[in-house]
C-alpha positions as CSV (number, residue, x, y, z in Angstrom):
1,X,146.9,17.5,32.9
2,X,147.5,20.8,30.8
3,X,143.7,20.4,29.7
4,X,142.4,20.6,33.3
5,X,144.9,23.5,34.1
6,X,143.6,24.8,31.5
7,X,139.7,24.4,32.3
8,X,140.6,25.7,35.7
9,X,141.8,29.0,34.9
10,X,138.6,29.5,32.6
11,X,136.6,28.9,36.0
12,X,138.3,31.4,38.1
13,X,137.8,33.9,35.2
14,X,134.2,33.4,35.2
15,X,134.1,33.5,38.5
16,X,135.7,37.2,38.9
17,X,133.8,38.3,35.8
18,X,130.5,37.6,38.0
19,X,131.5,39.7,40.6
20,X,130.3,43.6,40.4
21,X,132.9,46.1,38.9
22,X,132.9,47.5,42.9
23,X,133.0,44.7,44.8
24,X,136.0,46.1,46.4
25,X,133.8,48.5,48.1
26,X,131.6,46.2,50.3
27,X,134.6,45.9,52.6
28,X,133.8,49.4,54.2
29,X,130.5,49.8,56.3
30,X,127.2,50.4,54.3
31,X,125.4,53.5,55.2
32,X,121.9,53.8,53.5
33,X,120.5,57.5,53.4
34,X,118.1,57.1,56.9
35,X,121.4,56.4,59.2
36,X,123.4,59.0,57.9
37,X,120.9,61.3,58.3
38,X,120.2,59.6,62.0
39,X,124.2,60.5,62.6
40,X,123.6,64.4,61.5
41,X,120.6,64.2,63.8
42,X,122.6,63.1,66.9
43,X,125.8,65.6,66.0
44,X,122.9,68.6,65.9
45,X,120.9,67.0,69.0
46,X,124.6,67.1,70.8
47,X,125.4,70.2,70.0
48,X,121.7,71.8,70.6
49,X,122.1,70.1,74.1
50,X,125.2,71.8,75.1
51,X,124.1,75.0,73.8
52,X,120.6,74.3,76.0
53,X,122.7,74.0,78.6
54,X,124.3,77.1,78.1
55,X,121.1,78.9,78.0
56,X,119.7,77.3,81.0
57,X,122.8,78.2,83.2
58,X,122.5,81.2,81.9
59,X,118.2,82.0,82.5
60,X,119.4,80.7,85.8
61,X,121.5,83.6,86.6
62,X,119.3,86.1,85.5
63,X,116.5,84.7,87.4
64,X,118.3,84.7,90.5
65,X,119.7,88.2,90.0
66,X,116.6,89.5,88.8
67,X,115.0,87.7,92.8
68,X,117.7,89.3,94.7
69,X,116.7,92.8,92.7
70,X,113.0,92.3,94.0
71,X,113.9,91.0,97.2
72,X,115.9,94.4,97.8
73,X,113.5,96.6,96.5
74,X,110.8,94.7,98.6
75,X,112.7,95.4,102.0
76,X,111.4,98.2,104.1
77,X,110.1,99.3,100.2
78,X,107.2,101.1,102.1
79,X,108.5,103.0,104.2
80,X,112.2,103.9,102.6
81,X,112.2,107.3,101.6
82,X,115.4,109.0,103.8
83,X,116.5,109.1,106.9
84,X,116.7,112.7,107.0
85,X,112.6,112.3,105.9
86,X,109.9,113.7,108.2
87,X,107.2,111.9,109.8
88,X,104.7,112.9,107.3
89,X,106.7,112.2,104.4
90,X,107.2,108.4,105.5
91,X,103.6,108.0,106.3
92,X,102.0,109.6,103.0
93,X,104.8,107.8,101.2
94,X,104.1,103.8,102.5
95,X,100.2,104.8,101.9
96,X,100.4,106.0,98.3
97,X,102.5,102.7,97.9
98,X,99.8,100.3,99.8
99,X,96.6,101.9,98.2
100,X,98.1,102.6,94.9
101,X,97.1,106.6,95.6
102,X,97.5,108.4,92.1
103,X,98.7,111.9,92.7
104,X,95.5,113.5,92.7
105,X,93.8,110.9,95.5
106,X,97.3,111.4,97.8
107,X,96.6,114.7,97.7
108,X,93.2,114.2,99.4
109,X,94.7,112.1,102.2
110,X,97.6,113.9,102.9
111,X,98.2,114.9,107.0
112,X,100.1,117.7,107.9
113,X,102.7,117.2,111.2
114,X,99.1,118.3,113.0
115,X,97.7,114.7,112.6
116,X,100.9,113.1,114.3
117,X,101.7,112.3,117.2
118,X,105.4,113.9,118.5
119,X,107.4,111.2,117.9
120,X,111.0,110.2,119.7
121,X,113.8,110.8,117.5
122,X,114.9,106.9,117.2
123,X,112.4,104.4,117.6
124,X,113.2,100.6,116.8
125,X,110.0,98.9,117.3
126,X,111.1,96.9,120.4
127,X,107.9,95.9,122.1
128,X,109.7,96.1,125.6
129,X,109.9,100.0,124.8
130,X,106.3,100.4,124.3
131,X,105.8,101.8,127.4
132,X,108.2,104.3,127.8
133,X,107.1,105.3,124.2
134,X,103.6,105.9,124.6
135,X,104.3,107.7,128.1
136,X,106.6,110.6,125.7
137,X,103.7,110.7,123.6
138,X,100.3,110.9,125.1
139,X,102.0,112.4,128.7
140,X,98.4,112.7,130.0
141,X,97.3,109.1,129.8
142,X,95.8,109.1,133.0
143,X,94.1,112.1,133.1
144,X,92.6,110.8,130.0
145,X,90.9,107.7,131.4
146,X,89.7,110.0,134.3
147,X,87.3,111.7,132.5
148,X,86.1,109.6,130.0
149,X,82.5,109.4,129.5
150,X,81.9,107.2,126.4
151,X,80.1,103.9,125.5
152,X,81.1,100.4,125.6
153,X,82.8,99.4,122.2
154,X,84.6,103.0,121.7
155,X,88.3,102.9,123.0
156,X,90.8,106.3,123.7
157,X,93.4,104.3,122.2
158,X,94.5,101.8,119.4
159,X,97.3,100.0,118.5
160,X,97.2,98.3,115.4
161,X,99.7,95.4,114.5
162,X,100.4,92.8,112.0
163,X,99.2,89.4,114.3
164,X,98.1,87.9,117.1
165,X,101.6,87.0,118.7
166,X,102.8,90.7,118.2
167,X,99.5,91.9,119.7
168,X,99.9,89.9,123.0
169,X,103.7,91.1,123.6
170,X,102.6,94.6,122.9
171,X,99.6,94.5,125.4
172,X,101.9,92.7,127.9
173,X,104.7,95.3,127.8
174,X,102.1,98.4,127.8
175,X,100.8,96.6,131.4
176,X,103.2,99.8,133.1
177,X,102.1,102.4,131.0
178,X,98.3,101.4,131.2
179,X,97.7,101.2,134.4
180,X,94.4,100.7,135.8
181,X,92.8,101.3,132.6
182,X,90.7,99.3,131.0
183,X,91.9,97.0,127.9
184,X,91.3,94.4,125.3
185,X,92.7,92.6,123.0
186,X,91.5,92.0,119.5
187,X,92.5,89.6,116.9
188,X,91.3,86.2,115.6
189,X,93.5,83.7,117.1
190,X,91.6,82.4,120.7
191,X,88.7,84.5,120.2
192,X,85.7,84.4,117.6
193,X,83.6,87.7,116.2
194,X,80.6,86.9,118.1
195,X,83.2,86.7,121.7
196,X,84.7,90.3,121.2
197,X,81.3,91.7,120.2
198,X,80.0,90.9,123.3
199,X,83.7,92.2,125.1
200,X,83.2,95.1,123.9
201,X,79.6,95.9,124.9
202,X,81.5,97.3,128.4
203,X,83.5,100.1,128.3
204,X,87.2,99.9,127.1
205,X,89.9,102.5,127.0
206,X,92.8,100.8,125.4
207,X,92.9,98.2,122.8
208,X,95.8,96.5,120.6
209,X,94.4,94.9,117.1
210,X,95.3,93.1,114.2
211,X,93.8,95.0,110.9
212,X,91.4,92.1,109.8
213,X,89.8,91.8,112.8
214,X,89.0,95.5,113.7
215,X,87.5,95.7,110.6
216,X,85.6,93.1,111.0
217,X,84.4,94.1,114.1
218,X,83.7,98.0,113.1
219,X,81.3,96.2,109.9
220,X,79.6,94.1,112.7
221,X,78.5,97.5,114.5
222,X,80.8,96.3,117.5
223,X,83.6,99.1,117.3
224,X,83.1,102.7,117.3
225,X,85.6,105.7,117.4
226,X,83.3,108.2,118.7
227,X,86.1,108.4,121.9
228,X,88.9,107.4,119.7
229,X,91.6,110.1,120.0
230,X,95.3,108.5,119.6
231,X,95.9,105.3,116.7
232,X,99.4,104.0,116.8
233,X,100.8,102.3,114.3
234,X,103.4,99.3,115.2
235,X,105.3,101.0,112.4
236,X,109.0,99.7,112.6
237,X,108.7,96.5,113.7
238,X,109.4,93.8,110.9
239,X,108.3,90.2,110.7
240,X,110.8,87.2,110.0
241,X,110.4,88.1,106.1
242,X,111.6,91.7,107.4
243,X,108.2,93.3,106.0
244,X,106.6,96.2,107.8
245,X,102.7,96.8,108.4
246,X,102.3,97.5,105.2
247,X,104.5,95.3,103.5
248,X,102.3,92.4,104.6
249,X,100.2,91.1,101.8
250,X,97.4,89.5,104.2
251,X,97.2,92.8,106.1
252,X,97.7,95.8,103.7
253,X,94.5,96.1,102.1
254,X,93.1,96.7,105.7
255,X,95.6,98.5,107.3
256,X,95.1,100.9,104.2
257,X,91.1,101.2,104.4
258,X,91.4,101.8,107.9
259,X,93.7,105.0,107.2
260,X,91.7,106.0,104.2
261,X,88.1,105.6,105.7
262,X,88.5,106.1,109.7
263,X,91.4,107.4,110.7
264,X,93.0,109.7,108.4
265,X,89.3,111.4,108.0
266,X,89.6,111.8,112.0
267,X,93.0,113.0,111.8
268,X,92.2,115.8,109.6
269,X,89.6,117.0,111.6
270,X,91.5,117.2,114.7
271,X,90.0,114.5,116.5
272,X,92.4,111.8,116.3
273,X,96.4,112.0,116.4
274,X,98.6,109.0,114.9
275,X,101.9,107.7,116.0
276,X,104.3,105.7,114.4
277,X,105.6,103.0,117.2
């Protein structure tokens, strides 16, 4: 009996002698180099994430502040320069803006009060007031249609506005202050080129346009302003986007060549007055 207690102890001896000096280790999770650099990863990941969203939040902001900065720049931009500001200063001041004018080139377009019409003191652009409107300002209407003398395609009068839908309120609430004159509307939605080219091979004294389409028709040959003595611009109306005539991106390239080829040219030679509707 002592001899096997004695063997038995010498087995359980061996037996702990085997085992590795830290055995007492491998009770706590092994972590090889790769997931303990996988762990730092994820901490920095997490922590780059939050700060992301910081940044985002905060490019957020600025982008929105930075849109309602150019959204209230953009309104009425063009023709914003005072209340207090005269007729001329408006006008030359929404031009230079459109065509991108340097100094030197407004110079050469600039109109004098002698190219405008008089205008009313407070004007809204409501197309029910059109009427009374162009009555104050060209008082001999009437007189005027009388005794004109010129060629089919060559009208006394035109308005010039930014569409179609404008155009046909503006030609139906001018009905009083036209008359029996003779009219025509011109822009591209119902009628093609070729249809208003042959319209306006017959005389016309009044006409109410979009830009595109009178400059098409003036390349075609069609429309002349040999007779053209008053241009009114639909000046303070707005559309939904609350942009003026030539706020419009689709429109202000022509509204701008028209002034700077045709009309301002005629203005400054005495022929042709412009109002600002």
């Amino acid at each position: 009996k002592e001899r096997n207690d004695v063997a038995n102890r010498k087995r359980k001896q061996v037996s702990a002698d085997a085992l590795d000096e830290d055995w007492w280790v491998q009770s706590s999770p092994i972590i090889d180099d790769d997931s303990a650099e996988n762990i730092k990863d994820n901490n920095v990941k997490k922590s780059v994430s939050a700060d992301d969203t910081t940044v985002i939040q905060t490019d957020k902001e600025i982008s929105s502040k930075a849109k309602k900065r150019k959204k209230r720049k953009h309104k009425n931009d063009s023709t914003t320069v005072g209340d207090d500001a005269s007729i001329e200063e408006k006008f030359s001041h929404a031009l230079i803006k459109a065509a991108r004018l340097t100094p030197i080139e407004a110079e050469d377009y600039k109109l004098n009060g002698l190219g405008f019409l008089e205008e009313p003191k407070s004007l809204t652009g409501n197309a029910d007031l059109i009427s009374t409107y162009l009555k104050t300002v060209i008082p001999r209407w009437r007189h005027e249609v009388k005794k004109y003398k010129g060629k089919g395609g060559s009208p006394i009068l035109l308005i010039i506005t930014s569409s179609a839908v404008r155009a046909i309120d503006l030609n139906r609430t001018s009905s009083e202050f036209k008359a029996k004159c003779l009219g025509i509307k011109l822009f591209a939605k119902h009628y093609k080129v070729q249809q208003h080219i042959q319209m306006l091979k017959k005389i016309v004294h009044f006409a109410v346009a979009t830009p595109n389409r009178v400059c098409k028709l003036v390349t075609e040959g069609a429309l002349h302003f040999d007779n053209l003595k008053y241009v009114i611009l639909d000046w303070n109306f707005r559309d939904a986007k609350e942009r003026s005539l030539l706020d419009i991106d689709e429109i202000r390239e022509d509204v701008a060549q028209l002034l700077l080829k045709h009309f301002i040219p005629l203005a400054k030679e005495g022929k042709v007055k412009i109002g600002l509707f």
